[in-house]
N, C-alpha and C positions, 0 to 999 in steps of 0.2 A: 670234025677234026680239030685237035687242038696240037699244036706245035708246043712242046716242051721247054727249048733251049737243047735237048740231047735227043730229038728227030719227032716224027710227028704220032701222033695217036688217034686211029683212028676208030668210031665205036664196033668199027669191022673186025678189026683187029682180037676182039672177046670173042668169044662162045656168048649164041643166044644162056640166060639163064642168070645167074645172078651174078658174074661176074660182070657181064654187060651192064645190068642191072644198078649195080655198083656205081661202074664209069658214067654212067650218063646222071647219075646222081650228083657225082661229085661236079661233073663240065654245066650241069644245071645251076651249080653255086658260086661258078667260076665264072662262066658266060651268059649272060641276062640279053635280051631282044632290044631292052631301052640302051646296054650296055657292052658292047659284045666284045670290049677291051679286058681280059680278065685282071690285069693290075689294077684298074680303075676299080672293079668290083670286091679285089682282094683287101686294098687301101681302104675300103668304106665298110669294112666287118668290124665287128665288135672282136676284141680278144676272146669272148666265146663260140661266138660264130667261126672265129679261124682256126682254135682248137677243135673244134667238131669235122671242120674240112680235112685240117691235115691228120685228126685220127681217120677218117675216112679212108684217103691217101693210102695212108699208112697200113690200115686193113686189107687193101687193096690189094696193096703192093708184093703183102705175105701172102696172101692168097693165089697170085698168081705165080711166084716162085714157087710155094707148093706144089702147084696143078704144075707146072713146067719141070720142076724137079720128081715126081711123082712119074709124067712123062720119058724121062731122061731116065729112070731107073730100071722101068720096063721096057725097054728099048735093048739094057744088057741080057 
């Protein structure tokens, strides 16, 4: 589970498959075992490493609006 600041995410929340896939990539880059503060671990990226994260994110993000508005369409 990661708490966003706009409510919580849990890797339940995905469909097994690559949208999970995804999320747990991303909270793997965010959340470390030595580390599991994600700010402490966002603060100690490289400007490339945080560009890779948040195109991730970002990938994400559209992909699930798709899948959700795709859903929302055939539902009319």
């Amino acid at each position: 589970m990661y708490d966003t600041g706009f409510g919580s995410i849990w890797q339940d929340d995905f469909p097994d498959g690559s949208l999970k896939d995804d999320y747990l990539t991303i909270r793997g880059s965010l959340i470390k075992a030595d580390e599991p503060k994600a700010a402490v671990n966002i603060a100690g990226m490289s400007d490339e490493q945080a560009r890779t994260v948040i195109s991730q994110i970002c990938s994400l993000s559209q992909a699930v609006a798709y899948l959700l508005g795709k859903e929302s369409n055939s539902e009319r």
